[in-house]
C-alpha positions in Angstrom: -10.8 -55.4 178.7 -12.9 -58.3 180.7 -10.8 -61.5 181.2 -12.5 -64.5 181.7 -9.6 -66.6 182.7 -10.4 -70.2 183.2 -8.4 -73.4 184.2 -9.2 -77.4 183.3 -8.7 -79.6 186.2 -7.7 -82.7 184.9 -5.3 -85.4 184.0 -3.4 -85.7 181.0 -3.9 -88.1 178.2 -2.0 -86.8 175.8 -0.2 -90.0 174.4 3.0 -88.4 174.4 2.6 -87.6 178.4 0.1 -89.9 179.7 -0.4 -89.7 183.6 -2.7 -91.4 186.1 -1.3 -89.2 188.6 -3.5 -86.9 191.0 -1.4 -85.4 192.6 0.8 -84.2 190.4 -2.4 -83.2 187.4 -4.7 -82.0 190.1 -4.2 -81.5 193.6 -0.7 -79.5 193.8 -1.4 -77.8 190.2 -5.4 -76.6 191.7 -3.7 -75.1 195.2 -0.3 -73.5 193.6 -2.7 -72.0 191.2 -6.0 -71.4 193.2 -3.1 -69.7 195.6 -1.3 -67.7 193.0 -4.7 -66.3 191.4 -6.2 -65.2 194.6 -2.5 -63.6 195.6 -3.0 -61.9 192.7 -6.8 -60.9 192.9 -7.3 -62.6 189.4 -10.7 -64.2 189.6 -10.5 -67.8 187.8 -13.4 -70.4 186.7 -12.3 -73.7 187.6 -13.8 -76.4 185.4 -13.2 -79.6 187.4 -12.8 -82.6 185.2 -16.1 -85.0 187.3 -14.6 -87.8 185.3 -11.6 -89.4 186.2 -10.9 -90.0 182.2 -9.1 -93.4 182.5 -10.5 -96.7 183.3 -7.0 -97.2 185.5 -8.5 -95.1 188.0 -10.4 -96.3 190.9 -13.6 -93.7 191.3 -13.4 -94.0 195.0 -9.8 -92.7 194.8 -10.4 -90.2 192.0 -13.8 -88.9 194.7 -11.6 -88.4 197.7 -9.2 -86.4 195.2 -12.5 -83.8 194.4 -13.9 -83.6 198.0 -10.6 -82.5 198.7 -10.3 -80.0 196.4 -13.8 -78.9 196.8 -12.9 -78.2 200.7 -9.9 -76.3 200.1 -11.2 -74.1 197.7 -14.5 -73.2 200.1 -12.4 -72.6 203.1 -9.2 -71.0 201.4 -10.0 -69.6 197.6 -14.0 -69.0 197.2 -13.7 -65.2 197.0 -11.7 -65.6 193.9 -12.0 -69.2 192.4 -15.4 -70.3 191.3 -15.7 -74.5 190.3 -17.9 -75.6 187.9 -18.1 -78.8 186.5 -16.2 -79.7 183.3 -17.5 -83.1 181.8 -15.4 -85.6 180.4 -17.4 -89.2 180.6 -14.9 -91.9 180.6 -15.5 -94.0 184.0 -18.3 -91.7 185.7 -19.5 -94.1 188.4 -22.9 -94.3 185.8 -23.4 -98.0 183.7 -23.0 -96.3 180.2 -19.5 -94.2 180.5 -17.2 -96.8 179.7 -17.2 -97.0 175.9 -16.1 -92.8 175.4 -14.4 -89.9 177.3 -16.3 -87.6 175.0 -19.5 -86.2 176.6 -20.8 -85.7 172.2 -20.9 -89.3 171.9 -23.6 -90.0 173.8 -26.9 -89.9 172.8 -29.5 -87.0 174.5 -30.6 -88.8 177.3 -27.0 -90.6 178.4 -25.7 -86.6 178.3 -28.4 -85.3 180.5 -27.7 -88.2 182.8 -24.2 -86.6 182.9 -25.1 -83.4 183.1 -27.7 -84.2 186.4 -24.6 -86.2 187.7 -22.2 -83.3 188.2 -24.5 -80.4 188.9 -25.7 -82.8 191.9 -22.0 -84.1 193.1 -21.1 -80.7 193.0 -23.8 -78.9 194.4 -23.6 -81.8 197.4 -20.3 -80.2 198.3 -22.0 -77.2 199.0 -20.9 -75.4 195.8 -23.3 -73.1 193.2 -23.5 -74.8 190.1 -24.2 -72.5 187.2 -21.6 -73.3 184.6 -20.5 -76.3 182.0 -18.0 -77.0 179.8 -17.7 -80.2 177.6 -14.6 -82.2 177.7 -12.8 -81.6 174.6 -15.0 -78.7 174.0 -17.1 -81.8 171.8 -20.5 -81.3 171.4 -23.6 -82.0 169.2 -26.5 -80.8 168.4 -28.6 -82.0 172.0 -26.2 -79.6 173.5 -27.7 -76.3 174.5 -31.0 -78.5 175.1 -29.7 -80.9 177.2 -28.2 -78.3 179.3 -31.1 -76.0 179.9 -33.0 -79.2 180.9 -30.3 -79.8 183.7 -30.8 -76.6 184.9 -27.1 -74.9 183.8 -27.1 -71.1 182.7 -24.0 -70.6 181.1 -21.4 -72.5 178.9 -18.3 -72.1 177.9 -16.4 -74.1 175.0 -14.6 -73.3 171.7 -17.2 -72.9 168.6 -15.4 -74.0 165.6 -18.7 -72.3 163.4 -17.9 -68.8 164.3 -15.4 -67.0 162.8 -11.8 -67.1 164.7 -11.4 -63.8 167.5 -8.0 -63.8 166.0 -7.5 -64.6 162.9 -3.6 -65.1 162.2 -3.2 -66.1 158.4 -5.2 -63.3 157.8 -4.7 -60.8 160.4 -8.4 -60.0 160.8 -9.9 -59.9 164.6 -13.3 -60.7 165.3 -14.8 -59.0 168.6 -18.1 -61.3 168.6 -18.4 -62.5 172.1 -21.6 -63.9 173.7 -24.5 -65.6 172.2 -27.7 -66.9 173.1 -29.0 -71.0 172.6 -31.8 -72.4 173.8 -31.8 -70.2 177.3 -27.9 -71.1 177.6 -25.6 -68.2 177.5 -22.4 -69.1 176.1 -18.9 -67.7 176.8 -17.0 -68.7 173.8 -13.5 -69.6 174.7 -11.2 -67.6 172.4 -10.3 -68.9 169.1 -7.3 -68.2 167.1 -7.0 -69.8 163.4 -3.6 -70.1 162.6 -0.8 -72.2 160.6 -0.1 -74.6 163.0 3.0 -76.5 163.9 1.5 -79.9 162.6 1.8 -79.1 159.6 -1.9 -77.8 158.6 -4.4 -74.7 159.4 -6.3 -75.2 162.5 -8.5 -72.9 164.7 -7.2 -73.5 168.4 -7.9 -71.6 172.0 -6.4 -69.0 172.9 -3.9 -70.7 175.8 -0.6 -70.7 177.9 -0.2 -73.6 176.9 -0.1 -72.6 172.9 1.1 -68.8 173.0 3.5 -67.1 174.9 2.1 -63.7 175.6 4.9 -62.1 173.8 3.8 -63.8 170.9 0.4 -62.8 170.5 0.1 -59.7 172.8 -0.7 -57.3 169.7 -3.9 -59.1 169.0 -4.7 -60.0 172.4 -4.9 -56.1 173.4 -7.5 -55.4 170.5 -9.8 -57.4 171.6 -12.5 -56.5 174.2 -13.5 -59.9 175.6 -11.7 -62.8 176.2 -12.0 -66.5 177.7 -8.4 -67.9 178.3 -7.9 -71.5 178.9 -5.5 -73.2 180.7 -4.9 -76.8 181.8 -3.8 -77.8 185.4 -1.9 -80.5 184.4 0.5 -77.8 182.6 2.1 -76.6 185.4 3.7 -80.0 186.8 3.7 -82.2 183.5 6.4 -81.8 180.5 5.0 -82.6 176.9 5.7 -81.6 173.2 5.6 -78.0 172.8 3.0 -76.4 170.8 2.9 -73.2 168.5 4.3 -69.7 169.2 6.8 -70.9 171.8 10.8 -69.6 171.1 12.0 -72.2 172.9 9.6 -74.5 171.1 12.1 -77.2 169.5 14.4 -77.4 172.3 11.5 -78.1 175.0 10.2 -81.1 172.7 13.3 -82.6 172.1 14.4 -82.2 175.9 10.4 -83.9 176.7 11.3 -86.8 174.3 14.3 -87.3 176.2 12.7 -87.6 179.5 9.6 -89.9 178.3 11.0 -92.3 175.9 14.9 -92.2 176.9 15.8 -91.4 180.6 13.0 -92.9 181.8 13.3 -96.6 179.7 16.7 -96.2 181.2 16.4 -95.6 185.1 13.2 -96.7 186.8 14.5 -94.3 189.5 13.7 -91.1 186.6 9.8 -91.8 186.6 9.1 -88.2 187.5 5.7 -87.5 187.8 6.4 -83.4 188.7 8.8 -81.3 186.8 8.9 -77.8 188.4 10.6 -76.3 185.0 7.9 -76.6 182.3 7.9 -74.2 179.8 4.2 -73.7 180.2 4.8 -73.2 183.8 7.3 -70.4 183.1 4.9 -68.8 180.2 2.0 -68.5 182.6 3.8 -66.0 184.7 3.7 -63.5 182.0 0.2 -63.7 181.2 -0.8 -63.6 185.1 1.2 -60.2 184.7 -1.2 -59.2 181.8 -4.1 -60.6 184.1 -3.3 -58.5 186.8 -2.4 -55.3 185.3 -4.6 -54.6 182.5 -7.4 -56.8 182.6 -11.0 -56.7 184.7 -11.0 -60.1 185.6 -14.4 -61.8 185.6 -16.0 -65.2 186.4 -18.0 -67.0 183.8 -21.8 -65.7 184.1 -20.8 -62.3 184.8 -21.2 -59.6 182.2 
């Protein structure tokens, strides 16, 4: 089975978690994981959020946090951690990013702009650019254009259009894995449709931070190709708990306490790390999975 497991570098603005916080979103989540990966031998695309995604954050501050990142991982983690530049909009240091975070709300010309931006800031810390994802995984119909004018070869984002890989109301796995657009080759991130713990049906990425492996381990083995997603921001950051979780309901609750009770109590409980998130604790199973039975692969490689 090829892996293509992949990590988003960002912040979190969930509204039920909201964080400004670098250090604790990006910086210690990239090098425990970058570390942990290459300990392992697991090779892991790291789509690193260009955008800082708040207009709280000073771009000069949210620049120092990248250069640093981009340094460690070309002196410490290059032979198993690729970066490539994940596009979120809100607050790029360009006079049009201010009014959306998501990179499908601008028109062709404002997302090539974008796209020119952070193939050139990354590739002017001496990284390869090849790679793209959309923040969100939001796109329109300029997409696969837009990209191939920038020069990118590969994508990777979720494609609501194509049937689910794992199809859990139904119990039907699709094996359909890369597809051609426009001289783009994409790497679909994994889709599962499922009856989700909102309340409705909803096609979703196949995550750590949705599934334990447990869980969905059955479906996960019958397929041949998959692109996992996970979110740095996971690892040091507590928030409602989604989908096939078993300690689900008692995670939330304990989250809820710590956001909207604890910490309107004590100023002195404004946490910004937690080192026991369940998503922290899940990932260890599926890095076992990684490791054992998987032919881990960057993005671009077939």
């Amino acid at each position: 089975m090829n892996v293509y497991n992949t990590v988003d570098v960002e912040i979190t603005d969930h509204r039920l978690s909201y964080s400004e916080n670098l250090e604790s979103n990006i910086l210690l989540p990239y090098i425990k994981l970058a570390e942990t990966f290459c300990q392992r031998g697991i090779k892991s695309t790291f789509f690193l959020s260009i955008a800082p995604k708040s207009l709280g954050l000073d771009w000069r501050e949210y620049d120092r946090c990248l250069d640093l990142v981009c340094r460690l991982n070309q002196a410490n983690f290059g032979e198993f951690i690729d970066i490539q530049p994940h596009m979120h909009c809100l607050n790029l240091p360009l006079p049009f990013t201010r009014k959306s975070d998501y990179f499908s709300d601008y028109s062709a010309d404002e997302q090539l702009e974008v796209l020119r931006f952070g193939k050139r800031y990354l590739e002017d810390k001496g990284l390869e650019v090849r790679a793209f994802r959309p923040g969100g995984f939001r796109q329109n119909q300029h997409y696969y254009d837009v990209l191939r004018q920038a020069g990118y070869r590969y994508s990777s984002t979720l494609q609501p259009e194509r049937e689910a890989n794992i199809n859990l109301v139904e119990g039907c796995i699709n094996n359909s894995f890369v597809s051609e657009h426009d001289g783009i080759t994409e790497f679909p991130v994994t889709s599962v449709y499922l009856k989700s713990v909102k309340g409705g049906y909803e096609l979703i990425n196949l995550s750590p931070d949705f599934f334990e492996f447990a869980s969905i381990a059955d479906e996960v083995n019958r397929l041949d190709n998959i692109v996992l997603n996970f979110h740095s921001f996971s690892l040091y950051h507590s928030r409602p708990v989604r989908e096939r979780f078993s300690r689900r309901r008692v995670e939330t609750v304990k989250h809820l306490l710590r956001e909207f009770v604890l910490k309107k109590i004590a100023k002195s409980l404004q946490a910004e790390i937690f080192t026991d998130t369940i998503y922290r604790d899940s990932l260890e199973r599926w890095l076992d999975f990684l490791q054992q039975d998987a032919r881990c692969k960057w993005i671009g490689e077939q």
